[in-house]
C-alpha positions, 0 to 999 in steps of 0.5 A: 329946114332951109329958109330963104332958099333961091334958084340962082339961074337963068333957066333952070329953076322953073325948070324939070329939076328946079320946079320938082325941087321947089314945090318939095321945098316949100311943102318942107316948109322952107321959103323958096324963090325961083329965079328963072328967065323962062328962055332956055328949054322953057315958056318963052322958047317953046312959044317962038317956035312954029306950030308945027315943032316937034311936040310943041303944044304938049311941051307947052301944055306941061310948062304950063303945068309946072307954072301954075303948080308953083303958083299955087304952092305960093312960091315967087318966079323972079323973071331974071337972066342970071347973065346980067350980074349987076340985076342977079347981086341986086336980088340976091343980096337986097331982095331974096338974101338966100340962105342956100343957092341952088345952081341949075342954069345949064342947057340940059341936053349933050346934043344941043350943046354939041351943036351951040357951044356959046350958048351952051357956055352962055347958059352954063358957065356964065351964069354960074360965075355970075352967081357965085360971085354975088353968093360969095360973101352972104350964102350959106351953101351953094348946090351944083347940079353937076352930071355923070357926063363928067366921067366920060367913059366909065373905066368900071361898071361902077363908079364912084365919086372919086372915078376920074373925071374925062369928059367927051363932048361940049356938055360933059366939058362945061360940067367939068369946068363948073365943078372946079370953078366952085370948089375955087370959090371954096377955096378962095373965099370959104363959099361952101359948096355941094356937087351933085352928078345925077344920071339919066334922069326921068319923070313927070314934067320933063321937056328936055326929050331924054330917052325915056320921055322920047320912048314913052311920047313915041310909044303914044302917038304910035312912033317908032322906039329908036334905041342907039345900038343893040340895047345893051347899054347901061343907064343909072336911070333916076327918078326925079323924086329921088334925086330931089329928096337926095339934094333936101338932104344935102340942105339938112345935113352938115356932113353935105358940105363941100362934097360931091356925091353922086345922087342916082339909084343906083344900078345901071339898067340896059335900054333894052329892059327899059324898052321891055317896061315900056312894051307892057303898057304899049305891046304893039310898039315897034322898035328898031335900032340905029346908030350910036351917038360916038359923042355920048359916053359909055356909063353904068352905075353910079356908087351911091354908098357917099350918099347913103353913108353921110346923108342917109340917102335912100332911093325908092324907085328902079325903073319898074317902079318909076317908069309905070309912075311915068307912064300914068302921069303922061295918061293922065295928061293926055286925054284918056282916048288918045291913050288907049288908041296910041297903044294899038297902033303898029298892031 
């Protein structure tokens, strides 16, 4: 197993994907470091805005439990922006001196990045020189969380790795332009590398309002499902512990190296059966239709036969699986009353 593993970013690594990973990391027995400066999508964010934003004391509530897991599993938060170089190489390099860097700095959602460019690049492609240039000479393996959005529209209802890569939009850009900047490091200075495009993910301590967590937070308090277009579209939904256990393997098999493997279930499902799973545990929900984001690609499945041919890679969870998990944990979270009147109302 992997030791002196670090989160080299400035938000991401006690973020959903960062912290999930990290607490499955340090359970494998590896020794993990997160490097996270709590801004982008995080503590710090959430807690300059107004009382009155959007689901604001649930998100904090649920950083907070993603806070206080990784204190309990013992594992370092090292408060740094991965923009300030100087401050990055000198913990990476003198202090942690990781084996395996994984690269999760990015804002995490389409929409936001459309709208803030800078910040997007900022978080995104800044953070990500500036990592790969301290990791250059000393790290064994550097992971990037690459995305599906780097497709752009899907030319077949599934696709794999070698699919071309023509993205639409800020975020599905800079997704792009990180993927050929890491291969660059590999090529120049022998830094291998692993590429990972996840899809549609999904699960426990999420606050970055994907569309199942929006769907399931509306069906609670009784909103609305808005669902763009007539509910056909297809996602590869993924489980956050299957992406997670797909990037452990990439960690522990050499085939991993200097290779990009699309990490998702594996079979793209329509919104509208996503809302059908959603309506066995709110009936009532209601739900209309509104119109299609032009600036999100039309996506499906993602081949994930690479995957499973050089890591072994085994996904457990379709969305009728891993929805119903969801859903619990939001109960669980939420009081238990609440719950149960969030499901009647709209009746």
């Amino acid at each position: 197993m992997v030791s002196g593993v670090a989160r080299s970013q400035s938000s991401a690594g006690a973020g959903f994907i960062g912290h999930n990973l990290a607490l499955a990391l340090a359970g494998r027995g590896a020794d993990v470091e997160i490097v996270d400066n709590l801004q982008v999508n995080n503590l710090l964010a959430y807690s300059s805005k107004a009382p009155d934003f959007h689901n604001r004391d649930l998100y904090l509530r649920i950083i907070y439990q993603r806070l206080d897991l990784l204190r309990k599993a013992g594992i370092p938060l090292n408060p740094l922006d991965a923009r300030d170089y100087h401050a990055l190489n000198s913990l990476l390099n003198h202090q942690i001196k990781p084996q395996v860097v994984v690269h999760l700095a990015a804002v995490a959602h389409a929409g936001r990045a459309n709208k803030d460019p800078y910040s997007t690049f900022d978080h995104s492609l800044r953070t990500l020189e500036n990592a790969l240039d301290c990791a250059r000479d000393s790290v064994e393996q550097f992971i990037f969380l690459s995305s599906s959005m780097a497709y752009g529209n899907f030319l077949t209802a599934e696709v794999d790795e070698e699919h071309p890569l023509n993205p639409v939009g800020i975020y599905g850009a800079l997704k792009v332009a990180g993927e050929k900047i890491v291969i660059a490091y590999q090529q120049v200075f022998g830094l291998n590398y692993t590429i990972i495009r996840p899809s549609a993910l999904y699960g426990p301590r999420c606050v970055s309002r994907r569309v199942g967590q929006i769907f399931i937070e509306s069906a609670m308090n009784g909103s609305t499902l808005r669902v763009d277009g007539d509910g056909s579209e297809k996602l590869d939904f993924t489980y956050i512990d299957d992406l997670v256990e797909g990037i452990c393997l990439t960690m522990k098999k050499p085939e991993g190296l200097n290779q990009i493997f699309n990490l998702t279930y594996g079979s793209a499902r329509s919104i509208q059966q996503l809302v059908d799973i959603v309506r066995k545990d709110f009936p009532y929900v209601k739900v209309e239709s509104v119109p299609r984001d032009e600036l999100m690609p039309f996506r499906g499945t993602l081949s994930i036969k690479k995957a499973q041919a050089l890591l072994g890679y085994a996904p457990k969870n379709p969305i009728d699986v891993g929805f119903p998990k969801y859903i619990g944990w939001y109960r669980s979270l939420i009081q238990p009353e609440y719950a149960q009147t969030a499901t009647v109302v709209g009746n």
